[in-house]
Structure formats: structure tokens, C-alpha cells
C-alpha positions, -999 to 999 in steps of 0.1 A, spaced: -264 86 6 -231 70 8 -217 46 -18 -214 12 -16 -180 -7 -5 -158 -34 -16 -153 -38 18 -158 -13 42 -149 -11 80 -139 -42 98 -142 -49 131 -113 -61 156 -96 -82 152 -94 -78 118 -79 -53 104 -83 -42 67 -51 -31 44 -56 -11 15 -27 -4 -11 -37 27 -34 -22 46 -64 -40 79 -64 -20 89 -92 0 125 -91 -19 157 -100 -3 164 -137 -9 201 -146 -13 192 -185 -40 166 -181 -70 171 -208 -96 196 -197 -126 174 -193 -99 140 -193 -103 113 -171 -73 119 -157 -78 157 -147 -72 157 -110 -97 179 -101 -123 156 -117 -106 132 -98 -105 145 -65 -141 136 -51 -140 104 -64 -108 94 -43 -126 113 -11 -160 90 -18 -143 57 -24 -123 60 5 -150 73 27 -168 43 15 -141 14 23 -127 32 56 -94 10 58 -76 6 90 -44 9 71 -41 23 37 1 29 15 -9 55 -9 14 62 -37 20 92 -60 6 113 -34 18 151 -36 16 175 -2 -17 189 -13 -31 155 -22 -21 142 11 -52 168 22 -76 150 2 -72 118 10 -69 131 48 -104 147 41 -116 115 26 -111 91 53 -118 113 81 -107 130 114 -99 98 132 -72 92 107 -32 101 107 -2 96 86 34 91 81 65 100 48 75 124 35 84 137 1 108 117 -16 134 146 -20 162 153 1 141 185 10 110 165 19 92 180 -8 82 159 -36 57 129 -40 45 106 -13 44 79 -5 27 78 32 5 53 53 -23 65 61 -40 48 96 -68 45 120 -57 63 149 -88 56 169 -79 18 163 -40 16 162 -10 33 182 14 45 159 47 33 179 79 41 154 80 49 118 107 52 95 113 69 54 142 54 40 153 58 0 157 28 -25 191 26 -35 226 18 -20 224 42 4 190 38 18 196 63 54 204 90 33 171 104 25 165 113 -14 197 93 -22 193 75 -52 227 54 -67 235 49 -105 240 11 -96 205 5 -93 199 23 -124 168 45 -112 165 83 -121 134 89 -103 141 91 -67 116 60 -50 116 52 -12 103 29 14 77 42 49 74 15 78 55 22 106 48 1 137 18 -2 153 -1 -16 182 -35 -25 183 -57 -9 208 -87 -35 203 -65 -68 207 -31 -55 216 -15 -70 185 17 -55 168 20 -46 132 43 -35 111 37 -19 72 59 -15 48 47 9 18 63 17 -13 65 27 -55 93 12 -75 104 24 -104 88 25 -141 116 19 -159 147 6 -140 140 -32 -140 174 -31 -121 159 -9 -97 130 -28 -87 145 -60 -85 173 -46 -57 145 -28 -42 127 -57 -32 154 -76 -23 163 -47 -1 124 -47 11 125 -85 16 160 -81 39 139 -56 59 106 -76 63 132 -104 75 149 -82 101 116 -71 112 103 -108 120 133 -117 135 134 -86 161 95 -91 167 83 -127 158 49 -120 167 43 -87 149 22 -90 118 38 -77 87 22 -65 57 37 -47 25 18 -24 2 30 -9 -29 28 -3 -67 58 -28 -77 56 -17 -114 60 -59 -119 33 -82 -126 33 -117 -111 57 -136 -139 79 -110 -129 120 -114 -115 106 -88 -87 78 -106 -76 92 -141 -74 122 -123 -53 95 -112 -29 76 -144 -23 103 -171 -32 113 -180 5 77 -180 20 89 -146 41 59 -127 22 27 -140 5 9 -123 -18 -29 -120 -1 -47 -124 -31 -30 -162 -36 -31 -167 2 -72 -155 10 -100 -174 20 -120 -157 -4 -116 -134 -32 -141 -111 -32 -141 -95 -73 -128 -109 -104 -86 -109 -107 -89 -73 -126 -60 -57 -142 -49 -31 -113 -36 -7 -136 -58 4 -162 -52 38 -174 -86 49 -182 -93 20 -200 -117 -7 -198 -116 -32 -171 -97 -65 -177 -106 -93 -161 -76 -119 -154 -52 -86 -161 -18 -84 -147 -15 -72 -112 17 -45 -104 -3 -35 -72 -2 -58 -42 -8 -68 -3 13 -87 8 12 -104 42 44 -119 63 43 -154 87 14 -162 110 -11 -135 92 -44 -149 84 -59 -136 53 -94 -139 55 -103 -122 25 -94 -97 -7 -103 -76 -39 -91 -58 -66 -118 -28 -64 -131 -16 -96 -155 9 -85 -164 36 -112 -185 66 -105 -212 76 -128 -188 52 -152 -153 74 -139 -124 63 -120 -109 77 -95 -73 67 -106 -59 52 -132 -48 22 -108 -71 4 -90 -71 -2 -53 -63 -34 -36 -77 -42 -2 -72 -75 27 -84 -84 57 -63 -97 76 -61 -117 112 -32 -105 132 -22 -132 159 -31 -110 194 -12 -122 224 -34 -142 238 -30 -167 206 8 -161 204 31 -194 223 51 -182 247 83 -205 257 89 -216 296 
């Protein structure tokens, strides 16, 4: 029996983001806890077996936990990033991708901080201990022939510093990216640690560059639930720190905050958030005389 989806597979040419926190295997979790990883581990493989998303950034992800998720989603998918450490050990933050669907065609790990090509850098300017980077990856679309480009990320819990020239340093690169390749669809995924009130999220959307999919859908698909939760019970109308967002020309035709429990468990303590969007495909991009 499989269980039901949010969402589930989409068919060309839309193509369906997901932006998870699976959050890290912690060796002291309570026996029996909600957040015992290995309690937690076939409820990440069902709910993505369930939503099968053409493009999924995971957060929090260690090597083994890479696996899982792999297993999850299935043998047509692949991935890109590495650990955050200068060794490229250390937690993930990959994108995960349908490669039956799209051509990976570059992809890219840089560090948040100063010095952003020198992997596992991190600068005492921005104010963050815990190393955090940025995965891109370009794509083209087998179905359609559209380009895309995702950007995935997890900025820092405690640096409000950090996160605010972290997405400043995200939006400069969605910006170059648009301007290289006007017709490539860009999306961002990430846990931004900043709700939408928030100095971090008003620096991402201010100049129209990126819109955040669950303002910009046609339809919203589940209540505005709290996407981190930590075990607890669900709140409706709850801050978001997880997002999708979606650059220029991207139809967003629809989106959801997905809450599902199993047997009344969670499979993280963040909940997924998920978009369909429309990519232009060339046929619907202008091309000058």
C-alpha cells in the first residue's frame, strides 16, 4: 500500500520542488524519542517515496543519511554537495534530482562567508561558528528542453549576521545567474532559520529577483503550518523558516507545507515544503531578430 501524497509526481512540464530538513542523526536522542533517527528513518523513506519530487535541497543530511533518502526516492534519482568541511566530511546539504527527467549540466558547493571558493571557509565577520554552505546545480530538462537552476542551502541558528550576508550573498548569485541565462528557471530551497518579518527574508524578495512560492501560487494546497515544529503539535498560521522560492518568468501553479504524520509520528522535526512550478520551455521563450 503506499501512502498518500501532498503532491506526488508531476508530469512535464511541470516540475515539482521540494525543500526538506531531515534533521541530523544525534547519537543522544531519547530511546523511544521522536527524534531517535532510527525511528525516523522509514518515515523520511515513505514520505518521499510518496511525493517523488523532481527536485528535492535536503538539509542536515549526514553521509549515511544521504543513503536513506537515496533509498527513499529511488534508483532513478542522483545527487550533488558535499560535506560542509574542508575535508568534505560533515553535514549536507545536497540536491537531490530526477535523473530520468533532468540532465544534471554543472553544479557547484561553495561556503557562506567572505570567502565563499574556499570550501569549509567560514569568516569571523559574518559572525557564524558553524560552518553553512550553498549547492547550485543546473539542469536541462529532457521533457521540454527547459533550463534550471537550484540553489540549496541552511543558514545559521544563531548568527543573525550570518544569515542576513548569506542571503545577500545568495541573492547576488541568483542575479548573476539570470543575467548569464535569462531564460533558465531559478528556484532556491533552504532552511533560512528566519521567518517572514524577518531582515533575511525581506533581503531576499525586496527587488522582485525571488518570490517566495507560497505568496506567488495559484493555489495553496494545506493550511500555512508552522514548518518547524520540533515534535510539537501542528500550528496553523505558524512562522515559516523553510522556503521555495522561485526567480522571474517561473509560474507557480501550486504549493504546501506537508504535515504528514505516521501512525501520529513525524518524520523530522521540520516539515517539508513542496511547488510546482512552470518553467518557460523554449518554445514559449522571445527570441530577439
Amino acid at each position: 500500500m503506499t501512502d498518500a501524497a501532498t503532491i506526488g509526481p508531476v508530469t512535464a512540464p511541470n516540475v515539482h520542488v521540494m525543500s526538506f530538513n531531515i534533521r541530523r542523526r544525534i547519537p543522544s536522542a531519547r530511546r523511544g524519542g521522536p527524534d531517535r533517527w532510527s525511528a525516523r528513518r522509514p518515515l523520511v523513506k515513505r514520505l518521499l517515496a510518496a511525493e517523488q519530487p523532481t527536485i528535492v535541497g535536503v538539509q542536515e543530511a549526514l553521509a549515511d543519511q544521504v543513503h536513506v533518502i537515496a533509498e527513499g526516492l529511488g534508483p532513478a534519482y542522483r545527487w550533488v554537495g558535499m560535506g560542509r568541511d574542508p575535508s568534505g566530511r560533515g553535514e549536507r546539504c545536497p540536491i537531490f534530482y530526477d535523473a530520468d527527467r533532468l540532465d544534471l549540466t554543472a553544479w557547484r558547493q561553495r561556503a557562506l562567508s567572505a570567502t565563499p571558493d574556499l570550501l569549509g571557509s567560514r569568516t569571523r565577520s559574518w559572525g557564524n561558528v558553524t560552518r553553512r554552505i550553498l549547492v547550485s546545480a543546473a539542469f536541462a530538462d529532457r521533457a521540454t528542453g527547459a533550463r534550471i537552476v537550484a540553489f540549496n542551502t541552511h543558514l545559521d541558528h544563531l548568527s543573525w549576521r550570518s544569515r542576513l550576508q548569506s542571503a545577500r550573498l545568495i541573492l547576488e548569485l541568483a542575479a548573476a545567474s539570470h543575467a548569464a541565462d535569462p531564460d533558465a528557471a531559478i528556484v532556491v530551497t533552504g532552511d533560512f532559520n528566519a521567518n517572514e518579518r524577518s531582515a533575511v527574508y525581506r533581503a531576499l524578495t525586496a527587488d522582485g529577483m525571488l518570490r517566495d512560492t507560497w505568496e506567488a501560487a495559484a493555489e495553496q494546497l494545506t493550511p500555512q503550518w508552522g514548518t518547524y515544529h520540533g515534535y510539537r503539535r501542528l500550528r496553523r498560521g505558524g512562522p515559516r523558516i523553510d522556503y521555495v522560492f522561485a526567480g522571474p518568468g517561473v509560474e507557480v501553479e501550486s504549493v504546501a507545507i506537508n504535515a504528514a504524520r505516521f501512525d501520529g509520528r513525524a518524520a523530522s522535526d521540520h516539515e517539508p515544503v513542496q511547488a510546482v512550478i512552470r518553467p518557460a520551455a523554449p518554445d514559449d521563450q522571445h527570441e530577439e531578430a
